[in-house]
C-alpha positions in Angstrom: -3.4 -3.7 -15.5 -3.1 0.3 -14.7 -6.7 0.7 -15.1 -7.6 -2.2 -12.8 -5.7 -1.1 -10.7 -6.8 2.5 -10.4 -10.3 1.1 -10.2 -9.3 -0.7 -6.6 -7.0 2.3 -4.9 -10.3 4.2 -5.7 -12.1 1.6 -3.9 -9.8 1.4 -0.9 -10.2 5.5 -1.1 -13.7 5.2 -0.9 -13.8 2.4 1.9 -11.0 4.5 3.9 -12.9 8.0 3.9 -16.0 5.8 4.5 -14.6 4.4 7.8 -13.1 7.9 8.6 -16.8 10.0 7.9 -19.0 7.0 9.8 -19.5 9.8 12.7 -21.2 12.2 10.4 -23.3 9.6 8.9 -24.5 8.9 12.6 -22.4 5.9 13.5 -19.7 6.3 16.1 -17.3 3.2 16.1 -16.0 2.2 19.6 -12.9 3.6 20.0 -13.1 6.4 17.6 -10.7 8.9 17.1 -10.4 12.0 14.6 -7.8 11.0 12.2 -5.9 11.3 8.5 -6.3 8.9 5.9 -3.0 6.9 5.9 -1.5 6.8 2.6 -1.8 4.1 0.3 1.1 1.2 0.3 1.7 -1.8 -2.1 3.1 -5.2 -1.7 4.9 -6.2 -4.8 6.6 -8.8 -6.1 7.9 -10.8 -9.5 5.7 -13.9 -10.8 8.0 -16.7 -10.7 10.5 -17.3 -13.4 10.1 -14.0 -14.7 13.5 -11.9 -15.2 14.1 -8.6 -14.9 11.4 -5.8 -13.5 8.6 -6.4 -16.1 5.6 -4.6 -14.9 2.9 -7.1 -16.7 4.5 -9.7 -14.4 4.2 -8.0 -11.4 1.8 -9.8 -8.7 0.4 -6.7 -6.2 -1.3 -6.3 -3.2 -2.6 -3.0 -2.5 -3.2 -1.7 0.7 -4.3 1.0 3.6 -3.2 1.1 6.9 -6.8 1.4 8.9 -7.1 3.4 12.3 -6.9 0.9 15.4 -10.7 0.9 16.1 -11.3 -1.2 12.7 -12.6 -3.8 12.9 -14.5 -6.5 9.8 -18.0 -5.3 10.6 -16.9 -1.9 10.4 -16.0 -2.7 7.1 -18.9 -4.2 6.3 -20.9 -0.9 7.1 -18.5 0.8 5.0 -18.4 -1.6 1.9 -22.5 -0.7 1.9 -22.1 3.3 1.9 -19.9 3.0 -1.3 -22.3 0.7 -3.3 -23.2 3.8 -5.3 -19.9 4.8 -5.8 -17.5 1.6 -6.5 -18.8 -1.4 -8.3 -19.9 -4.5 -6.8 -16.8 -6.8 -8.4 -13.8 -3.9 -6.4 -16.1 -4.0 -3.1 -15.9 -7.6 -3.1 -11.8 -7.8 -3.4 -11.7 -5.7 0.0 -10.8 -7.6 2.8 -9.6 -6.4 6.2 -6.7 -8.4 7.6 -3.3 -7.6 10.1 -0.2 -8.0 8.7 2.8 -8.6 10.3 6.0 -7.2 8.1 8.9 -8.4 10.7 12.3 -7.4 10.6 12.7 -4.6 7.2 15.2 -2.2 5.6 13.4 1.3 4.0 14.4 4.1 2.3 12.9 7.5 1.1 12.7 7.5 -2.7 12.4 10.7 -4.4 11.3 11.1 -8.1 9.8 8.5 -10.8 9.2 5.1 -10.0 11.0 4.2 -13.0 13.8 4.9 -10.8 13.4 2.7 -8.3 15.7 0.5 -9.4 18.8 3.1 -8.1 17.5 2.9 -4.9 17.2 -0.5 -4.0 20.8 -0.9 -5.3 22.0 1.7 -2.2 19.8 0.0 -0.4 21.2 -3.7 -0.9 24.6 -2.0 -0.7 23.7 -1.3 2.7 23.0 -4.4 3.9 26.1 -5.8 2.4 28.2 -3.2 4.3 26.0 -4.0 7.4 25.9 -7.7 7.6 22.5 -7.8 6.3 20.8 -9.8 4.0 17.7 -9.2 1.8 15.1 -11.9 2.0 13.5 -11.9 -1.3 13.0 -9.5 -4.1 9.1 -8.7 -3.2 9.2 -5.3 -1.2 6.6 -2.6 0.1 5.8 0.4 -1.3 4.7 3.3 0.8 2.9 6.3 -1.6 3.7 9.3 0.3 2.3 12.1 -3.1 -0.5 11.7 -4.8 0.8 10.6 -8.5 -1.7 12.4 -9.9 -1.1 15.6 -8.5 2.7 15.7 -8.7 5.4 15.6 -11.3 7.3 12.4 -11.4 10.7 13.5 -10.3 9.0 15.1 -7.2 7.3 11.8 -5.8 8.2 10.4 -2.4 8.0 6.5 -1.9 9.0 4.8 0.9 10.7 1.6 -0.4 10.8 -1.1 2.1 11.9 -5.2 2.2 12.6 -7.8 4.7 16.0 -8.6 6.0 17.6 -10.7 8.3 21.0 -10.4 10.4 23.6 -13.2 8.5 
């Protein structure tokens, strides 16, 4: 899986900067603005039946925010400057869509992802002090450091899941 799935946040990378550099490659969206790159986010969640936080059963959607000029033939454009770059079978799994999260509870998680655990526990604690319930056990991931660049214990990750009032 982890090699997978550093193939695709290197094609939704590629794609972003793409979209973000169309103005020095001669093509202006409507709309454009100068902006940063937002940072990568995940959706995850368990297959079903599977106990515990086993990371070969974890089903994944990864995702970044685009800039609110996007639009799917801009992506298009896009998906053609990277041919050279990102093979043909990651450029096909791109797909531009709006999501709608609703109602969630987050939290700023410092350090290894390992430890993620800890702070959903505070988290849940929360919502049973605040008459809150969690909807499921999929959540979002926000990846606010480069995991590359930065020692485990030193990550931030915005943690994030749907709730509703009891």
């Amino acid at each position: 899986m982890h090699h997978f799935f550093s193939e695709l946040v290197t094609a939704l990378y590629a794609t972003s900067y793409a979209i973000k550099m169309m103005p020095k490659k001669g093509v202006t969206p409507e709309g454009y603005y100068d902006y940063t790159v937002f940072p990568l986010e995940g959706f995850w969640s368990l297959e079903a039946g599977s106990i515990g936080l086993d990371k070969d059963q974890l089903i994944y959607k990864i995702m970044i925010r685009q800039p609110d000029f996007m639009t799917s033939e801009l992506l298009e454009i896009a998906r053609e400057s990277i041919a050279k770059k990102v093979p043909a079978e990651h450029r096909e799994q791109l797909k531009f869509e709006e999501i709608t999260e609703g109602l969630n509870l987050q939290m700023l998680h410092l350090g290894s992802y390992d430890d993620e655990p800890a702070t959903f526990a505070k988290m849940e604690a929360f919502c049973a002090e605040n008459n809150l319930e969690r909807l499921s056990k999929n959540h979002k991931e926000i990846y606010l450091s480069d995991a590359s660049k930065v020692a485990p214990e030193k990550l931030k990750t915005t943690l994030r899941f749907q709730i509703k009032y009891k």
